[in-house]
N, C-alpha and C positions, 0 to 999 in steps of 0.2 A: 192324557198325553203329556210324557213330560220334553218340557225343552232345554237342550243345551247349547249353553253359548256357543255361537261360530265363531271357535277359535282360529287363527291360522295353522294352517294345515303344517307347518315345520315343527310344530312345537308338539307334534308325535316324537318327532327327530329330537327336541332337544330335554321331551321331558325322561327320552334311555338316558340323558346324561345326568339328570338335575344332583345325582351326590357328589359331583363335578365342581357344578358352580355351589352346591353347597359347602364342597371343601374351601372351594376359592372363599368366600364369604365367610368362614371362620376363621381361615388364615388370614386375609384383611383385618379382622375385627381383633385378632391378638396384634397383628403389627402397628395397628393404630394404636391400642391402648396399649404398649409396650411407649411406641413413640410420645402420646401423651405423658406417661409417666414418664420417662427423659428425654424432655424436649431438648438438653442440650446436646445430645449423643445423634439423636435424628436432625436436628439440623446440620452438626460438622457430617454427618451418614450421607442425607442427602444432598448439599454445596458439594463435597466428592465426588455424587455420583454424575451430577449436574459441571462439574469441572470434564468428566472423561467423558462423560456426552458431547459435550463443545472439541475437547482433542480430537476425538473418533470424526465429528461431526469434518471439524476442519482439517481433517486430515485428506478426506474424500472426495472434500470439493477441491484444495489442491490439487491432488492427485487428477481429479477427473477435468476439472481445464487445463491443466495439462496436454491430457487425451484431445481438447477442443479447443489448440489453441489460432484455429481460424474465426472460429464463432467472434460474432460481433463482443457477446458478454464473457467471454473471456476475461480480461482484466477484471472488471467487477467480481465476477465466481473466485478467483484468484484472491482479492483484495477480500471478501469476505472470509472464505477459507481460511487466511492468515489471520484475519481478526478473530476465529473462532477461535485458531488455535494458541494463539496467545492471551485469549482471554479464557480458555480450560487450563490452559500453563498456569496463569497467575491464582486462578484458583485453588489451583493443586497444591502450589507453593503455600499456600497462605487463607486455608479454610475460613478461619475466625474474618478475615480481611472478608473475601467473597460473603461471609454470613451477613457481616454488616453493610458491605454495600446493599447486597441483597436485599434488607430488610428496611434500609432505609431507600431504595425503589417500593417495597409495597406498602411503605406508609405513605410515598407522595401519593400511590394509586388510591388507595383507600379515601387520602385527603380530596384527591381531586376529582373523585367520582362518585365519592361522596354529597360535597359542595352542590357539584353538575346536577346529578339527582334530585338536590333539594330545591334548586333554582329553576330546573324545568317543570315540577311537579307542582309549585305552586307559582309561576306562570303559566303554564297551559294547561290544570285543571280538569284533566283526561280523566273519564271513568276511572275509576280506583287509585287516585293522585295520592290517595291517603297513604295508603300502603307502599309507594316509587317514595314518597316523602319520610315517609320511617323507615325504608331498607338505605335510605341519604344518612337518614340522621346517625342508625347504627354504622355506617361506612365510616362518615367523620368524625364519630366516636372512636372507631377501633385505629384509624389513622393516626389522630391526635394521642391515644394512650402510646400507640407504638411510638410517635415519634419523641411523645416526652418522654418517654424509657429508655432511650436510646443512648450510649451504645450496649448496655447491656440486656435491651429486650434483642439486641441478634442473635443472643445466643440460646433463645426459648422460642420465639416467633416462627420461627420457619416450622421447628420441628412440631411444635402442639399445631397449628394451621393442618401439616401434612398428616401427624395424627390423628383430626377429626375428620379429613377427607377420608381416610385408610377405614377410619372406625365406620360410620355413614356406609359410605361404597362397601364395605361387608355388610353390611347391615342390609342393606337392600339386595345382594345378591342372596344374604340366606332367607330374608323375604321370598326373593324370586324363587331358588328353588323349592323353599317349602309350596310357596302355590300351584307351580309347574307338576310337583310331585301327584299332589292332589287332581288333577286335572284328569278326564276321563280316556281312557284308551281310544283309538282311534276308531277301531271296531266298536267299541262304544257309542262313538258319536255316530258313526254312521246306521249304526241299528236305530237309535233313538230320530233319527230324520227319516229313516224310512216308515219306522210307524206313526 
């Protein structure tokens, strides 16, 4: 008797689709390494698109306290909205500008959760402190390089970071599909549990 895994029953559903998610996952995997090879073009790409996100964003909540302007949180909906939308404006105006603020926020992040990391893991000595203590170390590592490069790591930092998420994140969806593809019909599975 052979056994097959009990898989969830949707993924009959989702394995009619898997050359789907396997196009998505090779489209990913060219846009990252596209983005990899010109980090400075996907960073001014992405600050852009992340400029009309914030316009669009704050355009909406304007709009829509408006529509609510009894609500208690009106004002604040309002006061946010406007600060999106002036901060997608300022973007738009002046890409290189948003690249660099931009970049010099994820270098404080990196520095400072880095830091945190390494201070908690060897204060409280948790099962696997070892490993919280070297994903510290590589954090205040990549923080401190960004920030001593600065201001000219703004204009590669965004774009290689978003390039090896893009790369990855394909990578694991053509993972995904390939094993979904493999995966036994549904009529399959159920023949194989009834004998």
């Amino acid at each position: 008797m052979s056994t097959v895994p009990a898989f969830i029953p949707e993924l009959s559903e989702v394995k009619k689709s898997w050359r789907w998610l396997l196009a998505l996952g090779i489209s990913l995997v060219v846009l990252g390494t596209l983005a990899i090879s010109a980090p400075w073009l996907a960073t001014i790409e992405f600050v852009t698109f992340l400029g009309l996100l914030l316009l669009m964003s704050g355009a909406m909540l304007v709009v829509s306290s408006c529509t609510t302007a009894r609500w208690k949180g009106f004002l604040l909906q309002l006061l946010i909205g406007i600060l999106y939308l002036v901060s997608g404006f300022l973007i738009l105006e002046n890409p290189e500008g948003g690249a660099a603020g931009l970049t010099l926020l994820m270098a404080a992040f990196f520095l400072v959760s880095g830091l945190f990391r390494i201070v908690v893991s060897v204060v409280e000595r948790f099962p696997g402190w070892g490993w919280v203590l070297l994903n510290g170390a590589v954090s205040l590592l990549l923080g401190l390089v960004i920030w001593r490069q600065l201001p000219e790591s703004a204009f590669w930092v965004i774009g290689l970071l978003v390039g090896f998420e893009l790369l990855f994140n394909g990578w694991a969806w053509v993972m995904l599909a390939l094993m979904i593809r493999k995966l036994p019909d549904a009529s399959a599975r159920e023949e194989a549990v009834h004998h």
